[in-house]
DSSP file (Angstrom, degrees, kcal/mol; ACC not computed):
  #  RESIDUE AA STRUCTURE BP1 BP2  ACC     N-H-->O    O-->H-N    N-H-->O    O-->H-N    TCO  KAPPA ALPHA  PHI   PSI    X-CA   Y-CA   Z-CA
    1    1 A X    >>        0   0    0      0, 0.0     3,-0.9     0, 0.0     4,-0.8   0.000 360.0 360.0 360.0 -51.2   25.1   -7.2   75.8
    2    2 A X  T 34  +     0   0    0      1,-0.2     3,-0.3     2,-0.2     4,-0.0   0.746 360.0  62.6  -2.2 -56.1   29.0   -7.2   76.3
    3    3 A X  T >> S+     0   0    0      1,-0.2     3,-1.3     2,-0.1     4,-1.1   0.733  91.7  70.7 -80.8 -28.6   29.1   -7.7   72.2
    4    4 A X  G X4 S+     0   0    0     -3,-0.9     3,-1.6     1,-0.2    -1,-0.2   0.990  85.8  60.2 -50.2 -54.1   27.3   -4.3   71.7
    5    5 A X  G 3< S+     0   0    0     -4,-0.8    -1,-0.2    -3,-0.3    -2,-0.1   0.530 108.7  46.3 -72.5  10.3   29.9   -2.4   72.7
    6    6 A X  G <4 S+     0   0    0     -3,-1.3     2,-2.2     2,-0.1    -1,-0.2   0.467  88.7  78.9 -51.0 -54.5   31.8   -3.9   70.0
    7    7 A X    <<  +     0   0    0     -3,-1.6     2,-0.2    -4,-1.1     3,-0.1  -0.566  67.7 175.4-102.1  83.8   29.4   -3.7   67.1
    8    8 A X    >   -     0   0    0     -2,-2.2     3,-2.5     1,-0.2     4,-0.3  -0.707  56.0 -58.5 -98.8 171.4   29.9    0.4   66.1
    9    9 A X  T 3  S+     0   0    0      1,-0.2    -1,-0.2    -2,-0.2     2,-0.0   0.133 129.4  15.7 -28.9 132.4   28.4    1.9   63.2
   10   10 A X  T 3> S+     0   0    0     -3,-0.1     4,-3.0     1,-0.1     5,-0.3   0.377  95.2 111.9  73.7 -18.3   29.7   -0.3   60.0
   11   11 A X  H <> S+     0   0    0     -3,-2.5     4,-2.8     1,-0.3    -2,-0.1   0.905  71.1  41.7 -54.4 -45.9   31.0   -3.1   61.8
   12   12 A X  H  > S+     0   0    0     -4,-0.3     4,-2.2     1,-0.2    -1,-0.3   0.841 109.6  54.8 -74.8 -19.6   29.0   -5.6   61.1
   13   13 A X  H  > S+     0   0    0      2,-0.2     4,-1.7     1,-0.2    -1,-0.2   0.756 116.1  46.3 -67.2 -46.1   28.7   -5.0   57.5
   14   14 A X  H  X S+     0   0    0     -4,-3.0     4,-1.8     2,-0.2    -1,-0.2   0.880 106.7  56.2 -73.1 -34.4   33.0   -5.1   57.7
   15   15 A X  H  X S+     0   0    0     -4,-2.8     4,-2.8    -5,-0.3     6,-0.3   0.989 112.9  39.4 -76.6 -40.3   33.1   -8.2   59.8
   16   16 A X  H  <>S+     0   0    0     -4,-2.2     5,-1.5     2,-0.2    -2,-0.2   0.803 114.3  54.0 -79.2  -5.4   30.9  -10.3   57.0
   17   17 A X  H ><5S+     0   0    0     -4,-1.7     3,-4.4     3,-0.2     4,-0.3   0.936 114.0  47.8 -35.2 -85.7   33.0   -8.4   53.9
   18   18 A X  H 3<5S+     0   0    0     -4,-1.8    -2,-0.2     1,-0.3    -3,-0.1   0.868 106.8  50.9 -34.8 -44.4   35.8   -9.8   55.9
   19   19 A X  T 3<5S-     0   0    0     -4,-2.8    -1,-0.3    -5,-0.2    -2,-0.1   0.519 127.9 -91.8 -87.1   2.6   34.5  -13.5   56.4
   20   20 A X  T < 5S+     0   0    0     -3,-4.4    66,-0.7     1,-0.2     2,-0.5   0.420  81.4 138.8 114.6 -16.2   33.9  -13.8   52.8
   21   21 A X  B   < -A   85   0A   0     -5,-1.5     2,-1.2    -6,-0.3    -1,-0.2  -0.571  51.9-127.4 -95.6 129.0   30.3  -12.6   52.5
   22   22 A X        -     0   0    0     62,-2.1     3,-0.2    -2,-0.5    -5,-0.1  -0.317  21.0-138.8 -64.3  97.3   28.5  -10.2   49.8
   23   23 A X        +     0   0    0     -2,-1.2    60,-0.2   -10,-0.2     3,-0.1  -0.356  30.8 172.8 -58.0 130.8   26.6   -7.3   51.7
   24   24 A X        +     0   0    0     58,-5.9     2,-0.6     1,-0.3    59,-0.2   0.871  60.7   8.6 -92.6 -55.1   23.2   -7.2   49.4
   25   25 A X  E     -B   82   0B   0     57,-1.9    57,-1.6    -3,-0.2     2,-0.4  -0.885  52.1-158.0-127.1 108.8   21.7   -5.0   51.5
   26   26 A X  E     -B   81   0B   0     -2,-0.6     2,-0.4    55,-0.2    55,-0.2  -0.912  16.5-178.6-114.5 131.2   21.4   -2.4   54.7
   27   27 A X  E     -B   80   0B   0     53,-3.1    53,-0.9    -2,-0.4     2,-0.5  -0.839  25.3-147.6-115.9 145.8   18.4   -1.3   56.6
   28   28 A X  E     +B   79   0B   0     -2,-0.4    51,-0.2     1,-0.2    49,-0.0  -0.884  25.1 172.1 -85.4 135.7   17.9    1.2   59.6
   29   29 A X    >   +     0   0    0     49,-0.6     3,-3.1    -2,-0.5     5,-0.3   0.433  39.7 120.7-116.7  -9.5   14.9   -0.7   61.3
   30   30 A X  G >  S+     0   0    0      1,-0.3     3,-2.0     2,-0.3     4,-0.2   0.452  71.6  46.3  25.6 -84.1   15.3    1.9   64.2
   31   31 A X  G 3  S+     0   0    0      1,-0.3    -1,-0.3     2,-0.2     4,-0.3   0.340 109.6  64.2 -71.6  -8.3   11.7    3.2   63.9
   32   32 A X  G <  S+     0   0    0     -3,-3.1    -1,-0.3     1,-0.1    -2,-0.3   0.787 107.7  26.9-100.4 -20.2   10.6   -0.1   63.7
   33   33 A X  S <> S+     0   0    0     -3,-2.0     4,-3.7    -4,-0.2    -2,-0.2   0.138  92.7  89.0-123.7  27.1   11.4   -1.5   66.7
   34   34 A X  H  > S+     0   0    0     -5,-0.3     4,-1.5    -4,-0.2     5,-0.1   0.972  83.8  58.7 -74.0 -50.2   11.3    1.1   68.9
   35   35 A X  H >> S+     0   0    0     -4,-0.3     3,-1.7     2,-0.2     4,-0.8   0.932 108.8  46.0 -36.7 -72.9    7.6    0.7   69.7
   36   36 A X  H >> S+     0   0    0      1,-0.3     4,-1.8     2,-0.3     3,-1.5   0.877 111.8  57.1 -40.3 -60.7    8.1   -2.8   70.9
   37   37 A X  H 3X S+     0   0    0     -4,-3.7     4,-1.0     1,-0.3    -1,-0.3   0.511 104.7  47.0 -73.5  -2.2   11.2   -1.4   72.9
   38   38 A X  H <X S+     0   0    0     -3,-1.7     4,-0.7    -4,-1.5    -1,-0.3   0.716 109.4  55.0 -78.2 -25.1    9.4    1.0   74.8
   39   39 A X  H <X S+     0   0    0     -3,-1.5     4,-1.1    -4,-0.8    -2,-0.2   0.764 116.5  37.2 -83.1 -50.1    6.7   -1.5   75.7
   40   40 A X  H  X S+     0   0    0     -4,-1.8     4,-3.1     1,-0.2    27,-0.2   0.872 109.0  58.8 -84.4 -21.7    9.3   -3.9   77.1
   41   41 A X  H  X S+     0   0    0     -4,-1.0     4,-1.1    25,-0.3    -2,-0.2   0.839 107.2  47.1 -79.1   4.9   11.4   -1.3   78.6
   42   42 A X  H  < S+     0   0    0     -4,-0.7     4,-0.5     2,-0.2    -1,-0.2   0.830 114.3  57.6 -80.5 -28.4    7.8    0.0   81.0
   43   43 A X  H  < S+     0   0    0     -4,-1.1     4,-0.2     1,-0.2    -2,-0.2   0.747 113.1  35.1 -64.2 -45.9    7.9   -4.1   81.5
   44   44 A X  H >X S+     0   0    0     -4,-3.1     4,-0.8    -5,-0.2     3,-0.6   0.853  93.9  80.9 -88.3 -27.2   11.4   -3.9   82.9
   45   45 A X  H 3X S+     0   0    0     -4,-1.1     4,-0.9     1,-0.3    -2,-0.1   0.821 100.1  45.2 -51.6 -44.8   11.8   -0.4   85.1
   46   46 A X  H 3> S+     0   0    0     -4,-0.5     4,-1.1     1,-0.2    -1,-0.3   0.763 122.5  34.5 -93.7  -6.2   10.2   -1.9   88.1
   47   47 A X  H <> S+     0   0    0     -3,-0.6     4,-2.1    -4,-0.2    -1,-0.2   0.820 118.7  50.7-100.9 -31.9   12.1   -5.3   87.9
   48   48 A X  H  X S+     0   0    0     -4,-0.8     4,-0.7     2,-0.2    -2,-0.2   0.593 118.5  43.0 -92.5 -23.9   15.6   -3.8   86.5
   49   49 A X  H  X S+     0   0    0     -4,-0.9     4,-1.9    -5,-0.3    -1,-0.2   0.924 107.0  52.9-102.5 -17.1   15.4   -1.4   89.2
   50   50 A X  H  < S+     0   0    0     -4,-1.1     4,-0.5     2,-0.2    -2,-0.2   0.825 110.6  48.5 -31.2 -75.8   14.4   -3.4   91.8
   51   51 A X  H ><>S+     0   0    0     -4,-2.1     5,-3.2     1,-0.2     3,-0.5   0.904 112.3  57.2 -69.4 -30.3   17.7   -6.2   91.1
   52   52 A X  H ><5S+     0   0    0     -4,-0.7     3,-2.2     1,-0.3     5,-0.3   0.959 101.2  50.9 -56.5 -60.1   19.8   -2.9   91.0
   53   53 A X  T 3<5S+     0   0    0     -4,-1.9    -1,-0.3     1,-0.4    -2,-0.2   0.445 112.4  45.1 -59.0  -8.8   18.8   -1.8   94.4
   54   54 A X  T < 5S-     0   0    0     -3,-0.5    -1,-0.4    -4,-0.5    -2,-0.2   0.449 124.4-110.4-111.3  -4.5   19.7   -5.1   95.9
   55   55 A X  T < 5S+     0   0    0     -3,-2.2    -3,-0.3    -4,-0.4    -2,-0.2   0.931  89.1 117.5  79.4  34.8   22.9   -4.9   93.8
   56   56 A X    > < +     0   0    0     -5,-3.2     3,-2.2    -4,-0.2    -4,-0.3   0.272  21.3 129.5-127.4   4.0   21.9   -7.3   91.7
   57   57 A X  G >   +     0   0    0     -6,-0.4     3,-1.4    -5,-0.3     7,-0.2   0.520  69.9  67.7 -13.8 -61.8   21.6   -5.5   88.0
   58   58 A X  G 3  S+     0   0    0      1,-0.3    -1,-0.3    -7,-0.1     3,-0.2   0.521  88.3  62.8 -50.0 -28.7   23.4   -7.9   86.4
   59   59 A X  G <  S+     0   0    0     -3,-2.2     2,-0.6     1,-0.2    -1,-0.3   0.816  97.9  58.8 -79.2 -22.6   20.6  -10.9   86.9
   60   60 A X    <>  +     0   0    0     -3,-1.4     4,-0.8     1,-0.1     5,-0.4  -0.594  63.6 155.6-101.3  71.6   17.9   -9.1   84.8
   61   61 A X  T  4 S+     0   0    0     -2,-0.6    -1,-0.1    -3,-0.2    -3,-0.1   0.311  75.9  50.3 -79.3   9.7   20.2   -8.8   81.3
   62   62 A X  T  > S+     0   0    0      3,-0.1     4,-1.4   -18,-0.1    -1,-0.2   0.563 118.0  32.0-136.7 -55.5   16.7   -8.6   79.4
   63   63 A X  H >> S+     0   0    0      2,-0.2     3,-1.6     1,-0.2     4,-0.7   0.932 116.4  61.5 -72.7 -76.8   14.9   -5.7   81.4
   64   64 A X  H 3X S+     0   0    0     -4,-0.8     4,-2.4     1,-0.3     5,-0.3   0.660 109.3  43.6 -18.7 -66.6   18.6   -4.3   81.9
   65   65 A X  H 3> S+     0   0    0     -5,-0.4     4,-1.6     2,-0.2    -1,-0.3   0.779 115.2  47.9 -60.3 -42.9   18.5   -4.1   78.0
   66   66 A X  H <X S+     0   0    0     -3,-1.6     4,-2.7    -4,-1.4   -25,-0.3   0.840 116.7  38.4   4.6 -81.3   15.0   -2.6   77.6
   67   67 A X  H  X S+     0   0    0     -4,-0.7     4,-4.2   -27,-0.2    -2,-0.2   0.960 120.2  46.7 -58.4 -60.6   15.2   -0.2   79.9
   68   68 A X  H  X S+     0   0    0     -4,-2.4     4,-1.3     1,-0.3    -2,-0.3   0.785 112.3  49.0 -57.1 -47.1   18.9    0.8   79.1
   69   69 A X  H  < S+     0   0    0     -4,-1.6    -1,-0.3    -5,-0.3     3,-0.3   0.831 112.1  45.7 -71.2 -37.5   18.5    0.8   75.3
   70   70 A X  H  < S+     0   0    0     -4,-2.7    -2,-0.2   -33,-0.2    -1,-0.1   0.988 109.7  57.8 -51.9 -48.1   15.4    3.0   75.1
   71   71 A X  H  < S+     0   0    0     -4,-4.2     2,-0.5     1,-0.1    -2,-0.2   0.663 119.9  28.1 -41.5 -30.1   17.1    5.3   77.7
   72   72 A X  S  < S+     0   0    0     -4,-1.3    -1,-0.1    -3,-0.3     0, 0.0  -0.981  77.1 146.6-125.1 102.5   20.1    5.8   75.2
   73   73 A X    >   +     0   0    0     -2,-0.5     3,-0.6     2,-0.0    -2,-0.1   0.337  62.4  62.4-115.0 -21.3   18.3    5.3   72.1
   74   74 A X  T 3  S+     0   0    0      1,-0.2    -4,-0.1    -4,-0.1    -5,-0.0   0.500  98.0  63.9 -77.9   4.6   20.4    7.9   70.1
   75   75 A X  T 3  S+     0   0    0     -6,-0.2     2,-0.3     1,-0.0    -1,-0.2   0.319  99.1  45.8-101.8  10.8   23.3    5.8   70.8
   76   76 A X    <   -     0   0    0     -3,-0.6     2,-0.4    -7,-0.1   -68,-0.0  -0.966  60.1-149.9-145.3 147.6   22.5    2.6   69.0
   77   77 A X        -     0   0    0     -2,-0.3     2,-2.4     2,-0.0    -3,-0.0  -0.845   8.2-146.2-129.6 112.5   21.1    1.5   65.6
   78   78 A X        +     0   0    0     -2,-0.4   -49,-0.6     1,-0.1     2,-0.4  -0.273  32.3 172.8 -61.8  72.2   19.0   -1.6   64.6
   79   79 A X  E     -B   28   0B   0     -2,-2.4     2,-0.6   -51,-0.2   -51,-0.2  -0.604  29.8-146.0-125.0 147.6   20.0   -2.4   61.5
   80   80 A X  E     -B   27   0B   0    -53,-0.9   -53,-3.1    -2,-0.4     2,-0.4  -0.733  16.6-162.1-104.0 123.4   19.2   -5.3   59.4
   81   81 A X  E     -B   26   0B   0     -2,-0.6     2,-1.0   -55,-0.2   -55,-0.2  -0.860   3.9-159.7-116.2 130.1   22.2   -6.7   56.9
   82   82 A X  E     +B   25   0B   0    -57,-1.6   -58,-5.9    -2,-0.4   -57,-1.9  -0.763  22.5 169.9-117.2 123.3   21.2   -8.8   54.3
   83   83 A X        -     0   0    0     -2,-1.0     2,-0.3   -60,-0.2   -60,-0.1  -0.519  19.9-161.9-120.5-179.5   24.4  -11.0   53.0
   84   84 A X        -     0   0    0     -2,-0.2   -62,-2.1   -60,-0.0     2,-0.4  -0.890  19.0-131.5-168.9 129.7   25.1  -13.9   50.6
   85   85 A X  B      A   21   0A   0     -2,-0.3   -64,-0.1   -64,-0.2   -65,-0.1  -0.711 360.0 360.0 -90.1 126.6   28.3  -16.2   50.4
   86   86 A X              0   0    0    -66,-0.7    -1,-0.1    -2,-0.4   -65,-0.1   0.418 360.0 360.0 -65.3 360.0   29.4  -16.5   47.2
């Protein structure tokens, strides 16, 4: 989760330009996995909130993300890059 706050709009698309690779492709899959992520993040509230209250937040890094990325869901984009090394 760390490496998200890293990874801003264009980055990754710059870091594999940079490592030598041809972006073919970008897709927003946003809308696509958003269903799924509301389904785990109702899966995660009681568990993620639960390890918080014990101070303990940090052990559920998969409901932590769930919950936290639906909550802020206008701050992130899923997006699928399709590259090819020449």
């Amino acid at each position: 989760m760390p490496g998200m706050l890293t990874l801003t709009h264009g980055e990754l698309e710059r870091l594999l330009r940079q490592t030598g690779f041809a972006v073919e492709s970008v897709d927003d899959a946003t809308a696509k996995v958003l269903p799924m992520l509301w389904a785990l993040s109702v899966l995660g509230r009681l568990p993620y909130a639960l390890a918080r209250g014990l101070g303990r937040g940090n052990r559920t890094v998969n409901a932590m993300a769930a919950v936290e990325m639906y909550r802020h869901q206008d701050t992130w984009r899923y997006t699928i890059c399709a590259a090819t090394k020449p």
